[in-house]
Structure formats: structure tokens, C-alpha cells
C-alpha distance (Angstrom), angle and dihedral (degrees) to the residues before:
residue distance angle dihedral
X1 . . .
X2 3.82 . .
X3 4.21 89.1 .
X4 3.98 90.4 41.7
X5 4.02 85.6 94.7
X6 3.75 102.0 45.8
X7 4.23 89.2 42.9
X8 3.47 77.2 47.0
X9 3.90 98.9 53.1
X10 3.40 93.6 25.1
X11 4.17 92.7 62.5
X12 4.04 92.6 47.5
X13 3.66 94.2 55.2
X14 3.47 89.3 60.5
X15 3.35 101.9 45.1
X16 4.21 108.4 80.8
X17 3.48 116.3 -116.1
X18 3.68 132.4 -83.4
X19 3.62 118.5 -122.3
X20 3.31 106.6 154.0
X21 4.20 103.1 93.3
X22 3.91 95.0 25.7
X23 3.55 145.0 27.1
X24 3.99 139.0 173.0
X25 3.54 100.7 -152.8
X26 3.65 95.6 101.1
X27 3.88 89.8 51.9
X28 3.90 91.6 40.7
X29 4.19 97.1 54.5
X30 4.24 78.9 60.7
X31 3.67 97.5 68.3
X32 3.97 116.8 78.6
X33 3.98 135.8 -98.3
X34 3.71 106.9 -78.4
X35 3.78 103.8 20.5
X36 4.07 116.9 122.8
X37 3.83 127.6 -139.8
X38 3.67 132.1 -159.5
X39 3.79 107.2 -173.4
X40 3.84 126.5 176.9
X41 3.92 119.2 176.6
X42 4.11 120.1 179.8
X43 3.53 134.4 179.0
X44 4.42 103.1 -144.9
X45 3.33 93.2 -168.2
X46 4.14 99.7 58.6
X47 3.77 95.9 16.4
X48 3.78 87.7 -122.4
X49 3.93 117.4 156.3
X50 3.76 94.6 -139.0
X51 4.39 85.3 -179.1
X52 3.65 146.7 -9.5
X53 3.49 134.8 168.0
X54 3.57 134.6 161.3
X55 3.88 79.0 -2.7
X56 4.30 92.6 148.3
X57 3.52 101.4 50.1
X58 3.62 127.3 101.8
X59 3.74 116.2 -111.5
X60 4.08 130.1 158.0
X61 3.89 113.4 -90.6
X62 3.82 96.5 -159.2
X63 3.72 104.5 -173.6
X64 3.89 105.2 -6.6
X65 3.91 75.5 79.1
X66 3.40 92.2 89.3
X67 3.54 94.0 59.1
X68 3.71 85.4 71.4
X69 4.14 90.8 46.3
X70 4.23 84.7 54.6
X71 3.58 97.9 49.2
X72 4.41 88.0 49.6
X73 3.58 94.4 46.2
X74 4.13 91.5 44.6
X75 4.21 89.5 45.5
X76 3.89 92.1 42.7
X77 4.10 112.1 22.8
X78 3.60 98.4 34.8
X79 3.92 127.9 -150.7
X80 3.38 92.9 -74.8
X81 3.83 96.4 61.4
X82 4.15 117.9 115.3
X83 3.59 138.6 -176.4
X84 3.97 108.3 -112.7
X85 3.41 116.9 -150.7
X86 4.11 113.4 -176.8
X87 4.14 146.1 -178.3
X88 3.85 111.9 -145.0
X89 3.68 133.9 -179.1
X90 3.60 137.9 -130.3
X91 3.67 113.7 172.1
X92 3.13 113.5 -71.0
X93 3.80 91.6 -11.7
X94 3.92 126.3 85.7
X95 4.06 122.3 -150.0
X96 4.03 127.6 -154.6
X97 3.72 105.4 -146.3
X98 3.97 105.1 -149.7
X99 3.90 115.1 -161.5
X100 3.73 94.6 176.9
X101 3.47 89.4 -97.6
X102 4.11 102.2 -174.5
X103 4.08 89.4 -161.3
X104 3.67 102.3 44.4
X105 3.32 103.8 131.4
X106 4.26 138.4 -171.1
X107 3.46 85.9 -111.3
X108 3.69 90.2 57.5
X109 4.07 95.9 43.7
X110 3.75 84.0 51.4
X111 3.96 96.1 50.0
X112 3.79 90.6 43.8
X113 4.34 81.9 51.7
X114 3.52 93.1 51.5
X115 3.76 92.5 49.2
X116 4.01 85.9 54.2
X117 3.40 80.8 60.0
X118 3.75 102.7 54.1
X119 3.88 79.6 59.2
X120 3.19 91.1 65.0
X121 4.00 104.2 -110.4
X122 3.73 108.7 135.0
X123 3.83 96.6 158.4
X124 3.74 131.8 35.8
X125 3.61 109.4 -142.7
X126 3.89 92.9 -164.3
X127 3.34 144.6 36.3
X128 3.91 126.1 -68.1
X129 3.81 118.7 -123.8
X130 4.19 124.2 -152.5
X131 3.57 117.5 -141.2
X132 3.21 123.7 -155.9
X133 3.86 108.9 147.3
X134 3.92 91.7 126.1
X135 3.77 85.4 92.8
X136 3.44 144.2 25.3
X137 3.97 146.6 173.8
X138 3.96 122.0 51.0
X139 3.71 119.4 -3.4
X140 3.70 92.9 -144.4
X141 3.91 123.0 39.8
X142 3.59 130.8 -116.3
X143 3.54 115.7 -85.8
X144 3.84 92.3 31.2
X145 3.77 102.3 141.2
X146 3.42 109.7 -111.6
X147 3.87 90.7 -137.5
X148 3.35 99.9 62.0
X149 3.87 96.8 47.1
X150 3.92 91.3 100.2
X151 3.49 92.5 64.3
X152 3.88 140.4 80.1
X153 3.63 97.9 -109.0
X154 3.72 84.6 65.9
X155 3.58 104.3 42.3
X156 4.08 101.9 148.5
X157 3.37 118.0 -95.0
X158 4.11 97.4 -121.5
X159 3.72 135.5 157.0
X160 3.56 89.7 -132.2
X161 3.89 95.5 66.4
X162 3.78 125.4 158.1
X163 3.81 128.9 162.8
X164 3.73 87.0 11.9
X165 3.87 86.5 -72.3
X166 4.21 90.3 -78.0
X167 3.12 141.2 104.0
X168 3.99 139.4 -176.4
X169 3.63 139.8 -139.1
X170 4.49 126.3 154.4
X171 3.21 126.8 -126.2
X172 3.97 120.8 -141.5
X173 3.60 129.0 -147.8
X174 3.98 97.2 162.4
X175 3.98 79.1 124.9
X176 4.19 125.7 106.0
X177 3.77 117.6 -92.9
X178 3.65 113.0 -77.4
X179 3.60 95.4 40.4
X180 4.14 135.9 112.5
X181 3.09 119.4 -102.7
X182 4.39 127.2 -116.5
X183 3.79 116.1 -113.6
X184 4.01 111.8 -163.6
X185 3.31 113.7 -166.4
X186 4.19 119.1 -178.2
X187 4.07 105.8 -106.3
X188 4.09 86.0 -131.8
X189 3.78 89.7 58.4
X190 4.28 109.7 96.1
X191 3.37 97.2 -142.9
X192 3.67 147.2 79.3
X193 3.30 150.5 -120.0
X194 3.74 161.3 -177.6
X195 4.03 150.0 178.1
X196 3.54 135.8 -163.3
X197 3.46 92.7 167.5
X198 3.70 112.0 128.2
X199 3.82 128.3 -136.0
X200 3.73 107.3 -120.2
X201 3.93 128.1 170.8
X202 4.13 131.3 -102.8
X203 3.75 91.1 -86.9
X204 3.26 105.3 45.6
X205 4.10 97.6 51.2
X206 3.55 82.1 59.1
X207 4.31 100.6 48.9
X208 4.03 86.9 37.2
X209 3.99 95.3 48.4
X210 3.81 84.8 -140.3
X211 4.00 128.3 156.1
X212 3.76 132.1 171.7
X213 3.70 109.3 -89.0
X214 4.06 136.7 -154.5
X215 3.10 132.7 -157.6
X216 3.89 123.3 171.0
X217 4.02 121.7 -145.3
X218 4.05 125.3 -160.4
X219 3.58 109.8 -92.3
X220 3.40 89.4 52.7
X221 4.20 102.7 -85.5
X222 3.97 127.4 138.5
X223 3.41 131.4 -156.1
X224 3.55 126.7 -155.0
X225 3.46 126.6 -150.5
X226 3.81 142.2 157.1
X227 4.06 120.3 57.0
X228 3.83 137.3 -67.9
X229 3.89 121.8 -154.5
X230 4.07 112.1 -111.8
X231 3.67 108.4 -92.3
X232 3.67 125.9 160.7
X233 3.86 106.7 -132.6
X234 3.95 113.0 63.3
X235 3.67 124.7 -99.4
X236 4.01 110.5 -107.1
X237 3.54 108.6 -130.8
X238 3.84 128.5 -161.8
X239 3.82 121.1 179.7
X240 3.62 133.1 -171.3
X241 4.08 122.2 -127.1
X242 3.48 105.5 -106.0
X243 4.01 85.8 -164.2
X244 3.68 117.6 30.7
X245 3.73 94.3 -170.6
X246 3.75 96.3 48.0
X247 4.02 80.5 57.7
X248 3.32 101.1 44.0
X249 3.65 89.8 48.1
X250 4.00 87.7 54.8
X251 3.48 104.4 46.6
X252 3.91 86.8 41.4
X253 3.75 91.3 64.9
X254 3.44 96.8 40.3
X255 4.07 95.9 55.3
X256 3.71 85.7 43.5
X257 3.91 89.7 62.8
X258 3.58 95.5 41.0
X259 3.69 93.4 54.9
X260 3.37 98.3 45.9
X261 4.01 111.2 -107.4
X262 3.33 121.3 138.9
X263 3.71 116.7 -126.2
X264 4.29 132.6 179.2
X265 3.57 107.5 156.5
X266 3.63 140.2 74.0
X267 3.99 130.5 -68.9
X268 3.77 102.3 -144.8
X269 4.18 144.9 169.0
X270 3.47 111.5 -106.6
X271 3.91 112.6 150.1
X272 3.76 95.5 -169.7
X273 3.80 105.5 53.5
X274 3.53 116.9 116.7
X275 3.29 135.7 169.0
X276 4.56 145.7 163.0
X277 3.39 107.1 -54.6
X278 3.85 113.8 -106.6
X279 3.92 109.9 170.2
X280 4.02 133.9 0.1
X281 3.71 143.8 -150.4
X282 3.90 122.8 -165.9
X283 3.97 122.1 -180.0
X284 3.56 123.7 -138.9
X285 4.17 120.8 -61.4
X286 3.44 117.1 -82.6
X287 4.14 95.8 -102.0
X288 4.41 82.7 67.3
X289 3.57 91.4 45.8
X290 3.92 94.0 48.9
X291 3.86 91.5 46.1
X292 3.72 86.5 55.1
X293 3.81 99.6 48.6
X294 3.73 98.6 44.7
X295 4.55 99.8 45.1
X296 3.74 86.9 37.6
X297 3.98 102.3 31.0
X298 3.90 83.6 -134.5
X299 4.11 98.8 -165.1
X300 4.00 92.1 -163.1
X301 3.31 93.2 54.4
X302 3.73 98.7 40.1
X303 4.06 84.9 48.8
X304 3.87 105.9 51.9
X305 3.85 89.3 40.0
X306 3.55 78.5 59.5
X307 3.61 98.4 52.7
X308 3.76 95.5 40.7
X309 3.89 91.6 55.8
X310 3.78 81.0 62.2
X311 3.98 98.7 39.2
X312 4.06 88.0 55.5
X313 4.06 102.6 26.5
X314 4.37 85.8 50.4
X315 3.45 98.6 32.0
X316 3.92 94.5 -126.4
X317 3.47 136.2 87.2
X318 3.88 116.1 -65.1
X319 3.83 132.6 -106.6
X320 3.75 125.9 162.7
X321 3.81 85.4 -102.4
X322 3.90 93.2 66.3
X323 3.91 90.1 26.8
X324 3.37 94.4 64.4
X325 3.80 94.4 39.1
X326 4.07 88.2 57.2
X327 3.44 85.9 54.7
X328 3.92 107.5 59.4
X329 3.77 86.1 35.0
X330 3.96 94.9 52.4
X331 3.82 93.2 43.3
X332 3.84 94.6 43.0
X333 4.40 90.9 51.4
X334 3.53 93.0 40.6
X335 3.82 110.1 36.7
X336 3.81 98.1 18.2
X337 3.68 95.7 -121.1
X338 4.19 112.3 139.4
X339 4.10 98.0 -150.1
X340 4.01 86.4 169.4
X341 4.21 90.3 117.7
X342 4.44 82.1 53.2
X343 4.03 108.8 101.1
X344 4.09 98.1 -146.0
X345 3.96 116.2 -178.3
X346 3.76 98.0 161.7
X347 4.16 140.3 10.2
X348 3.81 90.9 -111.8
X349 3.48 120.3 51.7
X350 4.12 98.6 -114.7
X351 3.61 92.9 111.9
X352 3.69 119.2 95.0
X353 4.28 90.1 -152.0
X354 3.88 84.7 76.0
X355 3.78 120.9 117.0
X356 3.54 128.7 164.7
X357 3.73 127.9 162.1
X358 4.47 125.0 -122.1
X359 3.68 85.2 -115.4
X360 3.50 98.3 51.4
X361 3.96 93.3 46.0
X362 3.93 85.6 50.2
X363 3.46 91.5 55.2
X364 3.66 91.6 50.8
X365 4.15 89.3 51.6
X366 3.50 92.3 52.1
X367 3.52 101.6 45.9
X368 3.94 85.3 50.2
X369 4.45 87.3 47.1
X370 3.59 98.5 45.1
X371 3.72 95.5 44.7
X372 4.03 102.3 36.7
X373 3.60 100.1 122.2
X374 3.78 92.6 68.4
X375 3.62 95.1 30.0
X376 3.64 99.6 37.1
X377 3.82 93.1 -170.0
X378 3.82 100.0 132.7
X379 3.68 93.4 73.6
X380 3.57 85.4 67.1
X381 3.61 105.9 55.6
X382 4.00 111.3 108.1
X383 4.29 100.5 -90.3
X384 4.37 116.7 -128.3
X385 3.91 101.4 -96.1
X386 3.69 93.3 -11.8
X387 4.11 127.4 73.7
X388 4.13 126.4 0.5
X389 3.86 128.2 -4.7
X390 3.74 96.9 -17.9
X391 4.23 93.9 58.2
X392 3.77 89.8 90.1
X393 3.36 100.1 16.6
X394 4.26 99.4 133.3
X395 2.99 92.9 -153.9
X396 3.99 102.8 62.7
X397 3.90 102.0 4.8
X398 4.33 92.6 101.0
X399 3.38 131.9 58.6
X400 3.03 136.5 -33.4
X401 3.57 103.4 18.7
X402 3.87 95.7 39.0
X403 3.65 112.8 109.0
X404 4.29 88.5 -0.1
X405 3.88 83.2 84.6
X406 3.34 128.8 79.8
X407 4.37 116.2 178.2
X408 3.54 147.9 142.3
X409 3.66 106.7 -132.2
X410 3.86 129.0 -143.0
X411 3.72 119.2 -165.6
X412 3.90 119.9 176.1
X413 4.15 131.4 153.4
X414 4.19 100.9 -49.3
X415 3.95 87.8 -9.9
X416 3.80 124.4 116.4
X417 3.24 109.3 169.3
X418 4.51 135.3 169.2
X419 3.89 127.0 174.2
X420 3.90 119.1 176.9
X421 4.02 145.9 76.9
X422 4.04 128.1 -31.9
X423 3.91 113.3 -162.5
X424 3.82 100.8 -150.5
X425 3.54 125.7 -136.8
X426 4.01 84.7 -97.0
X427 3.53 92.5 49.1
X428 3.91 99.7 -99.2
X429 3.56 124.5 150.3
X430 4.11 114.0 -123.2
X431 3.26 123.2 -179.7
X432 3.76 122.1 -137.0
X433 3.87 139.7 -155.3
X434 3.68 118.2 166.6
X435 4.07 120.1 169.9
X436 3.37 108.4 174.6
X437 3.55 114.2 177.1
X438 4.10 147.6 165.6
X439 4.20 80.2 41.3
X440 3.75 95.8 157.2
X441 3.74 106.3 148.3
X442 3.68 122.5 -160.5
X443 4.06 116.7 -93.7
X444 3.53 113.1 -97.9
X445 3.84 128.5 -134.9
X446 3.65 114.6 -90.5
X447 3.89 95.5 -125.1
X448 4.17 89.7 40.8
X449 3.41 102.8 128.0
X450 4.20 114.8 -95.4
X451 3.77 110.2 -87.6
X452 4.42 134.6 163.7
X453 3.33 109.0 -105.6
X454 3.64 124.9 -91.9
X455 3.93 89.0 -111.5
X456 3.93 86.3 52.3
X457 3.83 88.9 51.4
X458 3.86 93.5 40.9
X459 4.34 92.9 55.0
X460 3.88 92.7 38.2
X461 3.77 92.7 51.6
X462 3.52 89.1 38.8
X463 3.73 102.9 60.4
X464 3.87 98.5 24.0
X465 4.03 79.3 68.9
X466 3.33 96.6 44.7
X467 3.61 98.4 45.0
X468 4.09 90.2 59.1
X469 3.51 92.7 38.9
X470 3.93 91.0 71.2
């Protein structure tokens, strides 16, 4: 079975294409000068290679990564597999076990505290240690883009992880022209932070060339800078923890306070204390974390998933590095797929060093389609107009493509990218890959009249045609 997909793959790229019921061009003259597609349409069920074009060159797969990162961890961790969070003691000393747990929560830190105190420890005579050992190397991945590391999308992929390494403030500018701006930041949050930026109307954004601006400090402050136009309801804010131990260290005291245990000494880094076992946390089973990543395109999840495939398939603490490695080599030994011409920096997609070709992506989604009653992975792919990133999507949310569509999206700067199943209008399963990249269409007038976008146009023409061709 592990060669059925690239026999598969292998037999439709040779076979020239079929036209004859179905063709993009109509949805392909939408899209703007300059922009580059990589399309790949296949019928499972006859083996027919209904299109493919630019199907073998190397484009970025922004988000329909993880699709690759949910098919390793389902071949290698198994359903069964959990995130194990866990207090240990060493004399007088108590250690935090971190697994890189992406949905370990306060409210979980302070239920595993108040089960300490069931046992009867009220006061910690020592210090207490933070491991984090499970991982190790950079916290974000090459090619992250370094404007975009202030905020949740980013959040660094650590195995000291708490709160899903964000946090959120709002930012008012209900003020008159000329004035700062308000920054509300929850008192419960450990961090801080400031704005000078001013609150400025429509007009003068646009003759100032101003934005809001972050920029993160250590310690875990962010200061805000630049101009926001007047608008009456505040701006939600969500920032990403520049330093996941400084946080954990925070929020660790403070839930230690509020529950009651007395505590003198020092919370430190120490990645080889361990210690007995005296309380545990584990997240949700694999099959609730997947479901998450994929409708939501959850990056943190998606990223220490990653690096724990390489902690547990290498025996050493994970990094993107051997994260990524674990993947190809899981995926090629178990589904028979050879990803060595991919370029993979991270598990999710963010990074702008990934590289994967059409075919390669294709092989993926067919693998996943033709063995979905043991992996069971296509129920979690974000739904046309119903569940995850493709319920508003405009461009697929009405009929007849919503709920006929099936994808994992990918969206990165000038990239718009979908790979998964199309139910035709006869019921027919076709499987989709669509990278389109280097879409940067030209700015518009400000008193042009409102249109969609020409990538909006370009997917709902697209796959209203190719759900009546079938």
C-alpha cells in the first residue's frame, strides 16, 4: 500500500490533461499580472488528471503545511498520544515539567496547585525549578517575519508554554484627532505596556503614511507607536510572549498566592531537574488537538507537534531542525511518499523558508482520501461556509461550493493557497491543490467602486466550474 500513492501520482502525470468537461481559464484570466499558479485537479475514483499546471515547481504552502504535520503525528504518535504536563519534588525543591503543551492553561496550573495542596504541601521550602528540556534551539523558525513576531499568530513555539503563549489587551481611539491613544491591558496579565500612538482621522492616515506599530522589549513589554484612525469600538489586541519563562514565572507566583501556598525562594531554569512525580496535567488526545490545528490553522499547535515528532522519533529534545526531519522521514516509511525535494523550516506553514511542490501536496491529499477510515483526518479539514477558515471565506461560503468543499487553507503575504476534496455536483470526489502565489494586485482608487477581490473571483469561479463539471 505505501507505493499505491506515488503509482498513483506517478500514472496521472503522464497521462495529458483532460479538458474536455472543465477548464480554469475563465477563473485564471481573474487573477492579476504577475501572480503564479500551481493547480493540480484529480479524479480518485478513475485516476483521471482532470488539470495540472505548474504542478512541479516549488512554491510556499503557507498553512496547508500542516496537513503534512497531521498526517506525521497520526502515522507516528497515534490517537492515543497526550501532552503531559507534571509537578515533581526534590527535597525541598519543586520542578514544573513542561511538555510543550500548546493548551495548558492557568486554569490548569492552578488545578494542578490545588491538588499539591490536597497533598498536604502548603509551603515550599525551596526553590522551584522550570523544565523545559523537551525542546531546544530557536523558539521561532527561520523565515518567521520579524514583523509579525509581536503577535499571536507567532507566539513561540516553546516547551515551556502557558496560556498558549498570548495574551490580549484593546486599544481605544474613541478620542478627537490629535490625541493618544488608550492601551487596556487585563490586571492578571504580567506584562506591560504602552502607546504613544495618536488617534488621527481617515484622511490623515492616508497624507501621513502612518500605521500602528509594535515593537516587543525583553521582559516581555510592547510599545506602541504610530497612529490609528478614530473608530468608536476598541481595537482587540493579542500579543505574543516574547519570553515564555519570564511568564511562566509571573503567572506561577501569582496562582501560588491566590491559592494559598507559601513560597520564599527562587523560580529558576534548570532543564535537568527531576524529581517523584507528585501531580499531572495531560491535554486533550491527539484527534482534539488535530481538529483544532487544521479548522483553525492553530500555528502553536501545528509547531510543537512538530518538534515533538522530532523529540520522540530522534530521541533528543526537539527543534524545528529535527522536527521537520521526523516528518519527511515518518511520512516517507509509513505512507511511501519521498518529500526529500520539500524545503520544511517549521510544522505550520508561518515560515517563509517553506517550499513544497503541487505534486507533493497531492500526494499528501490522497494518501489522507484513500486512507480516511483509519486516519479519519478529512473530517477535520475547515468545511466551505461551515466550520474553520473556510466559514466566511467569500469566496466559497454560498452555494454551490459551500459545504461541497472540503480544504485546509494556507494564507501568507501574496499567497492564497487550498489543498483538499471537492464533492461534485454528481457526488464525485476531486481532489484539489491550488498554490497561488506572488498575488499582489495593484492598489485601487479610494473612490473605485467596492468590488471582491480578484482572488475571491478567481476561487469562486474556479470551483463553481468545477463543481458542475462533474
Amino acid at each position: 500500500m505505501k507505493k499505491t500513492v506515488g503509482l498513483l501520482l506517478s500514472s496521472l502525470l503522464l497521462m495529458p490533461p483532460a479538458f474536455a468537461s472543465f477548464s480554469p481559464k475563465a477563473a485564471i484570466e481573474t487573477l492579476p499580472p504577475g501572480h503564479d499558479l500551481a493547480l493540480m485537479i484529480s479524479n480518485p475514483a478513475t485516476g483521471e488528471l482532470i488539470y495540472s499546471q505548474r504542478a512541479e515547481q516549488l512554491q510556499a504552502p503557507a498553512s496547508t503545511q500542516k496537513v503534512l504535520t497531521a498526517l506525521a503525528a497520526k502515522l507516528y504518535l497515534g490517537d492515543n498520544f497526550r501532552f503531559t504536563t507534571q509537578i515533581e519534588q526534590q527535597g525541598d525543591d519543586l520542578i514544573l515539567n513542561f511538555s510543550g503543551d500548546p493548551t495548558l492553561s492557568r486554569q490548569d496550573l492552578t488545578a494542578m496547585l490545588r491538588q499539591l495542596k490536597k497533598q498536604g504541601i502548603r509551603r515550599i521550602r525551596g526553590n522551584i525549578y522550570l523544565n523545559g528540556s523537551q525542546f531546544t534551539g530557536y523558539e521561532q523558525a527561520p523565515g518567521w517575519p520579524w514583523d509579525s513576531l509581536g503577535v499571536c499568530y507567532s507566539a513561540p513555539s516553546s516547551s515551556i508554554t502557558l496560556e498558549h503563549n498570548c495574551v490580549q489587551a484593546a486599544l481605544y481611539s474613541d478620542q478627537q484627532p490629535g490625541q493618544l491613544t488608550r492601551l487596556h491591558v487585563p490586571a492578571h496579565q504580567p506584562i506591560s505596556a504602552t502607546s504613544t500612538a495618536k488617534v488621527v482621522t481617515k484622511e490623515e492616515q492616508t497624507s501621513e503614511f502612518c500605521a500602528l506599530e509594535l515593537v516587543t522589549q525583553p521582559g516581555n513589554h510592547y510599545q506602541l507607536s504610530g497612529c490609528l484612525p478614530q473608530r468608536e469600538n476598541p481595537l482587540p489586541l493579542n500579543f505574543a510572549v516574547v519570553d515564555t519563562e519570564a511568564y511562566v514565572r509571573s503567572v506561577l507566583q501569582q496562582e501560588l498566592k491566590r491559592n494559598g501556598i507559601q513560597f520564599k525562594g527562587e523560580i529558576l531554569r534548570n532543564d535537568r531537574k527531576q524529581g517523584k512525580m507528585l501531580v499531572s496535567h495531560h491535554s486533550d488526545k491527539l484527534p482534539v488537538l488535530l481538529k483544532v490545528m487544521l479548522e483553525d490553522s492553530d500555528n502553536l499547535i501545528a509547531d510543537n507537534l512538530a518538534k515533538t515528532l522530532g523529540q520522540r522519533y530522534y530521541e533528543q529534545s526537539g527543534s524545528f531542525r529535527n522536527g521537520t526531519a521526523a516528518i519527511k522521514e515518518i511520512i516517507q516509511a509509513h505512507a511511501g511518499i519521498d518529500l526529500s525535494l520539500a524545503v520544511l523550516a517549521d510544522g505550520s506553514g508561518l515560515s517563509r523558508d517553506n517550499r513544497i511542490m503541487a505534486t507533493d501536496m497531492m500526494k499528501v491529499i490522497t494518501y489522507i482520501y484513500q486512507h480516511d477510515k483509519q486516519l479519519g483526518l478529512l473530517a477535520d479539514f475547515p468545511i466551505a461556509g461551515e466550520t474553520g477558515t473556510l466559514k466566511y471565506r467569500q469566496s466559497v461560503r454560498q452555494a454551490p461550493v459551500k459545504q461541497h468543499l472540503a480544504a485546509k487553507s494556507g494564507s501568507l503575504y501574496g499567497t492564497f493557497n487550498l489543498a483538499g476534496v471537492m464533492t461534485a455536483k454528481s457526488g464525485q470526489s476531486l481532489l484539489v491543490v491550488q498554490f497561488v502565489t506572488n498575488y499582489l494586485p495593484p492598489e485601487k482608487p479610494a473612490d473605485a467602486p467596492p468590488t471582491d477581490p480578484d482572488i475571491t473571483r478567481f476561487e469562486r469561479i474556479l470551483y463553481t466550474d468545477l463543481y458542475n463539471a462533474y
